[in-house]
mmCIF entry with sequence, helices, sheets and N, C-alpha, C, O atoms, coordinates in Angstrom:
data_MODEL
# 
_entry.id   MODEL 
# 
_entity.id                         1 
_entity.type                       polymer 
_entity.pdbx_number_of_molecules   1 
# 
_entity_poly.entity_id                      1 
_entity_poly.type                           'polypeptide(L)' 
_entity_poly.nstd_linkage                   no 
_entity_poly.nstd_monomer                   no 
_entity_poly.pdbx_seq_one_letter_code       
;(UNK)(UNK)(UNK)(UNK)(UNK)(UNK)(UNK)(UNK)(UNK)(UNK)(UNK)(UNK)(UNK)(UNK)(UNK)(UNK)
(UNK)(UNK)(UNK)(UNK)(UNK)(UNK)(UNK)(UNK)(UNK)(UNK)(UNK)(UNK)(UNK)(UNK)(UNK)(UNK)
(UNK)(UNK)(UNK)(UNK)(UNK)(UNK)(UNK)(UNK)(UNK)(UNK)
;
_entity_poly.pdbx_seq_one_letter_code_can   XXXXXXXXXXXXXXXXXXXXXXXXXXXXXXXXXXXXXXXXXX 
_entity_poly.pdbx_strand_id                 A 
# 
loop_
_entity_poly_seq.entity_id 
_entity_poly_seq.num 
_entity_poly_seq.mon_id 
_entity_poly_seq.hetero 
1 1  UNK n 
1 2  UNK n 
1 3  UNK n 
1 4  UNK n 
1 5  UNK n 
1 6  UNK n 
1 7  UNK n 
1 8  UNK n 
1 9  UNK n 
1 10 UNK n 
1 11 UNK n 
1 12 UNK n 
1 13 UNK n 
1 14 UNK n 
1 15 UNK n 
1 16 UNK n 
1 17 UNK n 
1 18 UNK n 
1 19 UNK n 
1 20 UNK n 
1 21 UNK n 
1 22 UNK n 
1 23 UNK n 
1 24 UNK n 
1 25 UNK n 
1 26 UNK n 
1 27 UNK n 
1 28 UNK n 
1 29 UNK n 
1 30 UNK n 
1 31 UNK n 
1 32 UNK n 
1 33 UNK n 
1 34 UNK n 
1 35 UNK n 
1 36 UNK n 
1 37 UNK n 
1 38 UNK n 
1 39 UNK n 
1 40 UNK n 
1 41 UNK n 
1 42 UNK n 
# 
_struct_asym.id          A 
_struct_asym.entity_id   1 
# 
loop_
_struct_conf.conf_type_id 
_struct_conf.id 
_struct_conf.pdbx_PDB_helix_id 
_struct_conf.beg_label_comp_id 
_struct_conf.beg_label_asym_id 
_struct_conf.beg_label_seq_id 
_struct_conf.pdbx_beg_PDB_ins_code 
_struct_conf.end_label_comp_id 
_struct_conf.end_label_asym_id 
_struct_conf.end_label_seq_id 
_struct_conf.pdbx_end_PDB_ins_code 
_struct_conf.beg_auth_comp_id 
_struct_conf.beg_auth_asym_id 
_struct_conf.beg_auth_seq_id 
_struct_conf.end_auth_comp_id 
_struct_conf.end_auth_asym_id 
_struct_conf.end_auth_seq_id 
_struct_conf.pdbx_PDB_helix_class 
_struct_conf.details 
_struct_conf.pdbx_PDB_helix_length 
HELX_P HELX_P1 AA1 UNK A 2  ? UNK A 5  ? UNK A 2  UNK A 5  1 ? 4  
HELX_P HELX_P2 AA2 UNK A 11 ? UNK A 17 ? UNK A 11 UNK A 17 1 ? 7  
HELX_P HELX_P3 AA3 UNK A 22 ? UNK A 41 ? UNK A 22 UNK A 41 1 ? 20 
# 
_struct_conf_type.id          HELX_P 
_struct_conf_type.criteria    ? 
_struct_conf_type.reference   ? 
# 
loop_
_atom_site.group_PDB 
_atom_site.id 
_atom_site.type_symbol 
_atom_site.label_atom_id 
_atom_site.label_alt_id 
_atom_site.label_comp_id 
_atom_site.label_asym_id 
_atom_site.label_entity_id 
_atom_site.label_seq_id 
_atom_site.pdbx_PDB_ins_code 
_atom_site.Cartn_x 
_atom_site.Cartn_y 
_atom_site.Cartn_z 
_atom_site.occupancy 
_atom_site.B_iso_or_equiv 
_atom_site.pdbx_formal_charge 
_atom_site.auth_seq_id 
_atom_site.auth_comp_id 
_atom_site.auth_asym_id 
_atom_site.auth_atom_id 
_atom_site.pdbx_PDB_model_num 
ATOM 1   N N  . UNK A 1 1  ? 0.825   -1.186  0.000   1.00 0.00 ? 1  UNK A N  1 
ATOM 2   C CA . UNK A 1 1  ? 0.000   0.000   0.000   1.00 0.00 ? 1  UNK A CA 1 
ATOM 3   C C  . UNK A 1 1  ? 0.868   1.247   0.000   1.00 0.00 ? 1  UNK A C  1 
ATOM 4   O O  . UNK A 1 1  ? 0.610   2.162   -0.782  1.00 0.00 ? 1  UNK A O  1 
ATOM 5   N N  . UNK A 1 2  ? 1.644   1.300   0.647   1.00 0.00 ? 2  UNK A N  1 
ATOM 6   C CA . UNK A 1 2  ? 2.623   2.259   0.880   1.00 0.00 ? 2  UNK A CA 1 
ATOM 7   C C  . UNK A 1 2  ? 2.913   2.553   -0.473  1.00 0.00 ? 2  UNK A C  1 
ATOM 8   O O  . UNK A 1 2  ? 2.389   3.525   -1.018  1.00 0.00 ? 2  UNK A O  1 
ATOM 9   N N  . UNK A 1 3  ? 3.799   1.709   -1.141  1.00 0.00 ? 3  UNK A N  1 
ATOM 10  C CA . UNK A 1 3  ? 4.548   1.988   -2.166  1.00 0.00 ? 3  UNK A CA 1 
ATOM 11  C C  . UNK A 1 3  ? 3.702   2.506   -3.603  1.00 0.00 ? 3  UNK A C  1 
ATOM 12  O O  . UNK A 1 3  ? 4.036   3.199   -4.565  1.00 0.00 ? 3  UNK A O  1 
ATOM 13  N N  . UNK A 1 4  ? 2.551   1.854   -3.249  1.00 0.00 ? 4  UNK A N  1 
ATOM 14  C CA . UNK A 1 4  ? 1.703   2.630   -4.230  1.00 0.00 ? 4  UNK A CA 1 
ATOM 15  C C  . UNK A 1 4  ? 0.438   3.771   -4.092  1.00 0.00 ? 4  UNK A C  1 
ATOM 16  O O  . UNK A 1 4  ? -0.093  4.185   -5.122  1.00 0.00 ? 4  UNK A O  1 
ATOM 17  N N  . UNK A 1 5  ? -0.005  4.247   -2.760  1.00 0.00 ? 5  UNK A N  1 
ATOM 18  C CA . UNK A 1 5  ? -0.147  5.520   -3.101  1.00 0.00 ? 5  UNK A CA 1 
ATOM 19  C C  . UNK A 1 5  ? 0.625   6.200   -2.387  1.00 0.00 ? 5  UNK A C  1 
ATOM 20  O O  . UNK A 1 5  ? 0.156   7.337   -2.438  1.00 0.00 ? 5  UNK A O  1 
ATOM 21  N N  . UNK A 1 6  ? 1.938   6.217   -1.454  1.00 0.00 ? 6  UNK A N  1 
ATOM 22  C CA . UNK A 1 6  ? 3.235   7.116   -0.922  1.00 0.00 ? 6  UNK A CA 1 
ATOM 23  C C  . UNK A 1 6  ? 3.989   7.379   -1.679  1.00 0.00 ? 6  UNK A C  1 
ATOM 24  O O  . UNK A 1 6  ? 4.284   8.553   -1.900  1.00 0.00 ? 6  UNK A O  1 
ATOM 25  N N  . UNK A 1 7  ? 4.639   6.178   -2.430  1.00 0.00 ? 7  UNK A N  1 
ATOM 26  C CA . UNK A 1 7  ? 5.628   5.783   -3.286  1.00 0.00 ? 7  UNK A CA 1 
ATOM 27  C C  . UNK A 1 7  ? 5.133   6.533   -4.973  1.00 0.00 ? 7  UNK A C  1 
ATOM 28  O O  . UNK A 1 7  ? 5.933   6.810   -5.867  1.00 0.00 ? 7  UNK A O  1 
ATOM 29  N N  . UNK A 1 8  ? 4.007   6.676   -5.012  1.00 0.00 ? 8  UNK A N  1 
ATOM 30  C CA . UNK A 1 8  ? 3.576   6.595   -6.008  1.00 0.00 ? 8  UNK A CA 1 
ATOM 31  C C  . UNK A 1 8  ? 3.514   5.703   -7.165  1.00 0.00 ? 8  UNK A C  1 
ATOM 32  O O  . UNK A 1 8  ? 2.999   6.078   -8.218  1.00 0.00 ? 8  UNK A O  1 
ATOM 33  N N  . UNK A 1 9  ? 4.141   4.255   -6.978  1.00 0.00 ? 9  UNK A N  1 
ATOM 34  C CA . UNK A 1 9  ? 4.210   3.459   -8.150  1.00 0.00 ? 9  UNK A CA 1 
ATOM 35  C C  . UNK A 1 9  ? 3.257   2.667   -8.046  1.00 0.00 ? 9  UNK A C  1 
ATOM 36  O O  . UNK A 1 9  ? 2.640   2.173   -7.103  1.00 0.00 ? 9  UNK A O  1 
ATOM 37  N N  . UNK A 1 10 ? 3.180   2.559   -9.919  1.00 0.00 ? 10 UNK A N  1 
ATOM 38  C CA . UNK A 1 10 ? 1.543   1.887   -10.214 1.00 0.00 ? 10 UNK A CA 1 
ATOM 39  C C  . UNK A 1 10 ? 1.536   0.547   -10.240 1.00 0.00 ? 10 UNK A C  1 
ATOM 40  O O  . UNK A 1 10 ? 2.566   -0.126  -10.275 1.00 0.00 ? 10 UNK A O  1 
ATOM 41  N N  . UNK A 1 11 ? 0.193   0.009   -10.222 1.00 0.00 ? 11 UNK A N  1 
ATOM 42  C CA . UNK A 1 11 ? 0.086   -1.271  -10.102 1.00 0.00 ? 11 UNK A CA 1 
ATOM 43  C C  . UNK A 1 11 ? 1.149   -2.105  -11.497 1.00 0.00 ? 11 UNK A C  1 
ATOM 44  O O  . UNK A 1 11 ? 1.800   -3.132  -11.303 1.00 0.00 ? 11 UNK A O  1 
ATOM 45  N N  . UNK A 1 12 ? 1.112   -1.681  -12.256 1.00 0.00 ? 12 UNK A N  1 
ATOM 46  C CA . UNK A 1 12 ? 2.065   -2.379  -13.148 1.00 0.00 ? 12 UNK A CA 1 
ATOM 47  C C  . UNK A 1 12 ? 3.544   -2.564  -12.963 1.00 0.00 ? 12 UNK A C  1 
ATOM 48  O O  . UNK A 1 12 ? 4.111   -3.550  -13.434 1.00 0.00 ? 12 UNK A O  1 
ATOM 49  N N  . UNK A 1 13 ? 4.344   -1.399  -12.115 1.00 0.00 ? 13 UNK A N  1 
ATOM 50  C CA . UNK A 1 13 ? 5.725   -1.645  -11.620 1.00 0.00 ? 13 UNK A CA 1 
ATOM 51  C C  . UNK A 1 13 ? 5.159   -2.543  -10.350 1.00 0.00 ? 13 UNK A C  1 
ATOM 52  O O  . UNK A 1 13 ? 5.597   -3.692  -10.390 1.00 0.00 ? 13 UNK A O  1 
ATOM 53  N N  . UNK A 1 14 ? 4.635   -2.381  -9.683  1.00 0.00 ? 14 UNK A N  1 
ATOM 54  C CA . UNK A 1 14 ? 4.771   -3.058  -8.513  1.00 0.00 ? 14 UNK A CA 1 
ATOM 55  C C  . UNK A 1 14 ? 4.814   -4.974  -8.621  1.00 0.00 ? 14 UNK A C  1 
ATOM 56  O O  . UNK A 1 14 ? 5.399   -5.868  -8.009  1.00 0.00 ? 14 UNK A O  1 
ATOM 57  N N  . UNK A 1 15 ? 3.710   -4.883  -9.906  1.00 0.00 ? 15 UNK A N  1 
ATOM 58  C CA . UNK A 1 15 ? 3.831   -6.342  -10.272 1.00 0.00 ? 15 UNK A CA 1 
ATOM 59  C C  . UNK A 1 15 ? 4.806   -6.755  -11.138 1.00 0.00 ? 15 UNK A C  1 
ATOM 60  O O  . UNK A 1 15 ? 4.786   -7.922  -11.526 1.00 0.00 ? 15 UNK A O  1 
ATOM 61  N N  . UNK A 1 16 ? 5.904   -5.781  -11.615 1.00 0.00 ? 16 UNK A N  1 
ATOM 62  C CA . UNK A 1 16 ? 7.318   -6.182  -12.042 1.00 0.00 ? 16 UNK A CA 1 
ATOM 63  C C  . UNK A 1 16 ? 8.474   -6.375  -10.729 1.00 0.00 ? 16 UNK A C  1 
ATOM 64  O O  . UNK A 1 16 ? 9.394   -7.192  -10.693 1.00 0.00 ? 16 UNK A O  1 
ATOM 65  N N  . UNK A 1 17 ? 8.119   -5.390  -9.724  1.00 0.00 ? 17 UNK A N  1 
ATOM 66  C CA . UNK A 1 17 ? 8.815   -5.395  -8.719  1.00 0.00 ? 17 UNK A CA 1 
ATOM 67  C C  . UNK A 1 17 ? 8.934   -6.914  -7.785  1.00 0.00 ? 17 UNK A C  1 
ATOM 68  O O  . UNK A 1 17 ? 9.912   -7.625  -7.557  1.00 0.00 ? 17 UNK A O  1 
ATOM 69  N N  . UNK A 1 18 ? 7.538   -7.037  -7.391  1.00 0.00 ? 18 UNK A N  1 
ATOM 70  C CA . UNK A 1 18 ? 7.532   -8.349  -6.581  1.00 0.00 ? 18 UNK A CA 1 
ATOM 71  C C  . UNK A 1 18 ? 7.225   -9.656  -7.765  1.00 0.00 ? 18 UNK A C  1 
ATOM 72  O O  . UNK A 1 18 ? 6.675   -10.679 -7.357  1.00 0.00 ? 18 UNK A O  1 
ATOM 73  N N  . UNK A 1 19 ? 7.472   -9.578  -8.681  1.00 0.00 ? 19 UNK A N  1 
ATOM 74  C CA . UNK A 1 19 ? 7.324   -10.880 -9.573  1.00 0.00 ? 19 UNK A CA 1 
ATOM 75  C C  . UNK A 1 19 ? 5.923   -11.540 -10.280 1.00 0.00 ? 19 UNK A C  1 
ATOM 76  O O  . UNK A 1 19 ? 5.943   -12.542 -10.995 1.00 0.00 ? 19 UNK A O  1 
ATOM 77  N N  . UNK A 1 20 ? 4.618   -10.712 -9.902  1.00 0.00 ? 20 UNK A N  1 
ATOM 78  C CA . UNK A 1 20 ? 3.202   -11.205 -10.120 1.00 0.00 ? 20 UNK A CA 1 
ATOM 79  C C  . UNK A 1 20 ? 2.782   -10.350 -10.793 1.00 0.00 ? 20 UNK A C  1 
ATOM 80  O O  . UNK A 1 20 ? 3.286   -9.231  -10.899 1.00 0.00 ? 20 UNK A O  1 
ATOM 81  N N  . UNK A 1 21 ? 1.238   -10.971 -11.664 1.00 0.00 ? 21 UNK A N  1 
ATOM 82  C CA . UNK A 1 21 ? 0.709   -10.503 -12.529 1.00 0.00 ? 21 UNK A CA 1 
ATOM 83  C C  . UNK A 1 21 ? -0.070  -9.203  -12.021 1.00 0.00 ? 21 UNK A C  1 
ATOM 84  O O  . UNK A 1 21 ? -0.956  -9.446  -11.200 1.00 0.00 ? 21 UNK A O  1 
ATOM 85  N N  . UNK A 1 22 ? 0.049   -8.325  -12.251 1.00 0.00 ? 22 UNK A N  1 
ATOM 86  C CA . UNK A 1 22 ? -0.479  -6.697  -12.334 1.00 0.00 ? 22 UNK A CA 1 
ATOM 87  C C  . UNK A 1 22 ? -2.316  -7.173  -11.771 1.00 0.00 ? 22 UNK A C  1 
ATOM 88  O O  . UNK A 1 22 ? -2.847  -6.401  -10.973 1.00 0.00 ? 22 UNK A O  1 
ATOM 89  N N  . UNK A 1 23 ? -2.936  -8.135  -12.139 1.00 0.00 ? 23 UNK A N  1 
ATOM 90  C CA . UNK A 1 23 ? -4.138  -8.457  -11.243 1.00 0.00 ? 23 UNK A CA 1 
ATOM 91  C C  . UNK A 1 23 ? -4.172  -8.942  -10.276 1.00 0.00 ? 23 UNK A C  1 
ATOM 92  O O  . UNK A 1 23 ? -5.166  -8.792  -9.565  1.00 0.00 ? 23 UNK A O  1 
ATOM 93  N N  . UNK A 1 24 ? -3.001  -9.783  -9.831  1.00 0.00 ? 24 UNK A N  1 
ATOM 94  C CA . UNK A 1 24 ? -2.367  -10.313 -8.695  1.00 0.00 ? 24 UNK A CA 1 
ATOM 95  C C  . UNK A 1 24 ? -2.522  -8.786  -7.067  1.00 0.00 ? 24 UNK A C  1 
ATOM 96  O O  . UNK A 1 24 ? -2.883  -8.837  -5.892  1.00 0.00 ? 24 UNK A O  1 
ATOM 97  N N  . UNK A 1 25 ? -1.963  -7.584  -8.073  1.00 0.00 ? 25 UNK A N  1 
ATOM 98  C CA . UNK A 1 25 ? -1.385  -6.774  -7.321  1.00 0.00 ? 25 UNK A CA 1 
ATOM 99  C C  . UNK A 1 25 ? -3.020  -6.133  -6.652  1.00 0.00 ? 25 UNK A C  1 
ATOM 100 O O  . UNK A 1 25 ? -3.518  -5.881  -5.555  1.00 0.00 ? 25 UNK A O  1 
ATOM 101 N N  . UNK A 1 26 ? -3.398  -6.087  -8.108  1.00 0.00 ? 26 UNK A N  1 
ATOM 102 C CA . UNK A 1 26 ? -4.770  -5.263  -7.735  1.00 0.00 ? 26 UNK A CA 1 
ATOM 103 C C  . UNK A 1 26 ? -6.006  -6.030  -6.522  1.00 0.00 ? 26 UNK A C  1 
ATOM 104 O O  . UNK A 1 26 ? -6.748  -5.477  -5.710  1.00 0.00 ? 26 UNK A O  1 
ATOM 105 N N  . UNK A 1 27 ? -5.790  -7.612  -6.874  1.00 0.00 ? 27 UNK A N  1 
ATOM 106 C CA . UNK A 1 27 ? -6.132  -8.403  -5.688  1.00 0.00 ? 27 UNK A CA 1 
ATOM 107 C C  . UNK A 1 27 ? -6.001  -7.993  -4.292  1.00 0.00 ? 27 UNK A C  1 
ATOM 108 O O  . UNK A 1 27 ? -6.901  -7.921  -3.456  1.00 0.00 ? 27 UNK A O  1 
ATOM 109 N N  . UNK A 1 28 ? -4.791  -7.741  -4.157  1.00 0.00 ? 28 UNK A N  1 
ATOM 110 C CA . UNK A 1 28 ? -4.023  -7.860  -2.958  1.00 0.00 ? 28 UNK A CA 1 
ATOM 111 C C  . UNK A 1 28 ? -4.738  -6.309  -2.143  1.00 0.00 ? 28 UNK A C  1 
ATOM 112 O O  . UNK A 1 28 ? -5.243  -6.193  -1.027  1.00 0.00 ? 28 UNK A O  1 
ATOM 113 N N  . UNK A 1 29 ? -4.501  -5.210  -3.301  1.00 0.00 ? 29 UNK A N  1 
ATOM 114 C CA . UNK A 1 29 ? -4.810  -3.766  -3.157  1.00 0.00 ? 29 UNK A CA 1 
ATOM 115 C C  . UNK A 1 29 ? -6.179  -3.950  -2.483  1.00 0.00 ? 29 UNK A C  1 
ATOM 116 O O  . UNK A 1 29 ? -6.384  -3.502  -1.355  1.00 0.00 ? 29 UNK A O  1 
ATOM 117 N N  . UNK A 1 30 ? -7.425  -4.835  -3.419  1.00 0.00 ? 30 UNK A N  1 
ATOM 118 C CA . UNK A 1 30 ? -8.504  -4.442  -2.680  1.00 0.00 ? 30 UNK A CA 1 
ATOM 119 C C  . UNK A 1 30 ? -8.876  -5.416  -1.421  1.00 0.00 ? 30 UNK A C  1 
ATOM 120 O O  . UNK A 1 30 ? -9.808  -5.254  -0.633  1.00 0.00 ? 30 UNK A O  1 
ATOM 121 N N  . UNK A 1 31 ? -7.963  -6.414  -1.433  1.00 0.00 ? 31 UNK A N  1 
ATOM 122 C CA . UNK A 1 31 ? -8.143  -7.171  0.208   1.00 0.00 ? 31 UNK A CA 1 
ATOM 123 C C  . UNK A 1 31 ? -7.760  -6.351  1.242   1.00 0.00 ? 31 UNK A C  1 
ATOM 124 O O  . UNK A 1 31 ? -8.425  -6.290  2.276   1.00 0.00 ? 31 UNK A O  1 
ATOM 125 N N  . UNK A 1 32 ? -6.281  -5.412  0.991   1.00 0.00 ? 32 UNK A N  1 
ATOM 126 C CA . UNK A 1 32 ? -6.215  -4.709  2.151   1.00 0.00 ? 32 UNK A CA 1 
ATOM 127 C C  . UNK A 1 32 ? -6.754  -3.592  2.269   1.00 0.00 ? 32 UNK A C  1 
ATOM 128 O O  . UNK A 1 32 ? -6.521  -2.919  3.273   1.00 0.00 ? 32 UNK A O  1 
ATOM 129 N N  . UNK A 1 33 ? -7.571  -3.151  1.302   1.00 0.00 ? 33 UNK A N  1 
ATOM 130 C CA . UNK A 1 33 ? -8.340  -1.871  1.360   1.00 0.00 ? 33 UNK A CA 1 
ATOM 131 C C  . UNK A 1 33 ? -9.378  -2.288  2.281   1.00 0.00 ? 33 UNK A C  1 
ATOM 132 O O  . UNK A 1 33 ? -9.444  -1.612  3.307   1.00 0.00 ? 33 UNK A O  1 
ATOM 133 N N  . UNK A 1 34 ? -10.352 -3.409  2.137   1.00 0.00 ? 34 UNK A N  1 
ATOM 134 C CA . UNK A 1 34 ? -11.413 -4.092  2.584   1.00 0.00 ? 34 UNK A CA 1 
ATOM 135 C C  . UNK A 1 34 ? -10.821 -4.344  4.088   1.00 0.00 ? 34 UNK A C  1 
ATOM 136 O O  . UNK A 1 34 ? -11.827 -4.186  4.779   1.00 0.00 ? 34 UNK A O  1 
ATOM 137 N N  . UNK A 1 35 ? -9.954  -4.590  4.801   1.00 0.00 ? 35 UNK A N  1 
ATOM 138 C CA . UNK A 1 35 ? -9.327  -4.685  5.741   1.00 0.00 ? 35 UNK A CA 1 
ATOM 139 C C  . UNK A 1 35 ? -9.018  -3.286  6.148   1.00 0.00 ? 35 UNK A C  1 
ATOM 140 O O  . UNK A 1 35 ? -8.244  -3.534  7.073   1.00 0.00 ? 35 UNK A O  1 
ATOM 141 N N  . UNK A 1 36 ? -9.042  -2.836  6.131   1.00 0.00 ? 36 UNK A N  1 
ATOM 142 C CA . UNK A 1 36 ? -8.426  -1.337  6.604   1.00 0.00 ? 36 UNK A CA 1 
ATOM 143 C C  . UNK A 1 36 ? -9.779  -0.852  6.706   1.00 0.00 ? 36 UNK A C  1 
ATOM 144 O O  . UNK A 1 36 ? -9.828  0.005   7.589   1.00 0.00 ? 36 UNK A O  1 
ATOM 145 N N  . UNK A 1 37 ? -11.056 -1.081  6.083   1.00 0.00 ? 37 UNK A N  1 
ATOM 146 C CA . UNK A 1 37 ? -12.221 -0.308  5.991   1.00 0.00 ? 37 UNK A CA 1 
ATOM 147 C C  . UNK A 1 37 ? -12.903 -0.840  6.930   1.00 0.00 ? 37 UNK A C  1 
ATOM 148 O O  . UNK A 1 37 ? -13.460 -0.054  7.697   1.00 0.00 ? 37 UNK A O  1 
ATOM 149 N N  . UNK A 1 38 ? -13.087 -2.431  7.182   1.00 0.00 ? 38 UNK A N  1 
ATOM 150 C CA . UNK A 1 38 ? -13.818 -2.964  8.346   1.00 0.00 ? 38 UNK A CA 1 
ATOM 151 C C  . UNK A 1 38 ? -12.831 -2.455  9.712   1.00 0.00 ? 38 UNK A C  1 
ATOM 152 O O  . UNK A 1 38 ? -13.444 -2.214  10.752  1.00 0.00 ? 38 UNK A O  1 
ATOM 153 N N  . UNK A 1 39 ? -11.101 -2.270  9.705   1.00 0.00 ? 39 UNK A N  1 
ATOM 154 C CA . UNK A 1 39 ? -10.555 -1.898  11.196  1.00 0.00 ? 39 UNK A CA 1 
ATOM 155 C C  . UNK A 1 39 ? -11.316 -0.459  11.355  1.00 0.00 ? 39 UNK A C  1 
ATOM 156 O O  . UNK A 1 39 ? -11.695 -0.296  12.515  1.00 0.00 ? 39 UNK A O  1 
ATOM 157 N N  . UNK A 1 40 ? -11.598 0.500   10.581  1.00 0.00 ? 40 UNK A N  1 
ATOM 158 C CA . UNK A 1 40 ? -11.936 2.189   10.578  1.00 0.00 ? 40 UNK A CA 1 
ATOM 159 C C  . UNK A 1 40 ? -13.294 1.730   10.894  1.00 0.00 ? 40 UNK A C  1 
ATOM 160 O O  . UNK A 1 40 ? -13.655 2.173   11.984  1.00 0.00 ? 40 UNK A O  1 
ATOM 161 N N  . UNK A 1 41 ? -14.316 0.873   10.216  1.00 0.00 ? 41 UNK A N  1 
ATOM 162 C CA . UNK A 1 41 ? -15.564 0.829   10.739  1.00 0.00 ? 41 UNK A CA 1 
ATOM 163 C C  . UNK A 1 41 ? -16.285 0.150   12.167  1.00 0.00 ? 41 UNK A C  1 
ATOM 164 O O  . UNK A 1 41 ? -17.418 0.169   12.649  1.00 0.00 ? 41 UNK A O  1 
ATOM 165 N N  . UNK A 1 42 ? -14.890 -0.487  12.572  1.00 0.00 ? 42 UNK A N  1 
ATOM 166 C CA . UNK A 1 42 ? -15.232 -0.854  14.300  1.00 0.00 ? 42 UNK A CA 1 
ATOM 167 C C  . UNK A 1 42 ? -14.476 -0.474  15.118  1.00 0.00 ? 42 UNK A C  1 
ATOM 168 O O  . UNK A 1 42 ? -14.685 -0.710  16.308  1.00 0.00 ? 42 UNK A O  1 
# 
């Protein structure tokens, strides 16, 4: 999360960076978004 909206890099470097497919990344993006939204909503 950091690295992509702090860092500013997009889902496409990031899935060159750690080795996975660019939907891989976006997966990941909205599990921990969904996680971060249920910790803020209780």
């Amino acid at each position: 999360m950091y690295r992509h909206y702090y860092a500013d890099i997009s889902g496409t470097d990031l899935a060159e960076i750690y080795g996975v497919s660019q939907q891989a990344i976006s997966k990941r993006i909205a599990k921990i978004r969904a996680k971060l939204k249920n910790l803020l909503e209780n």
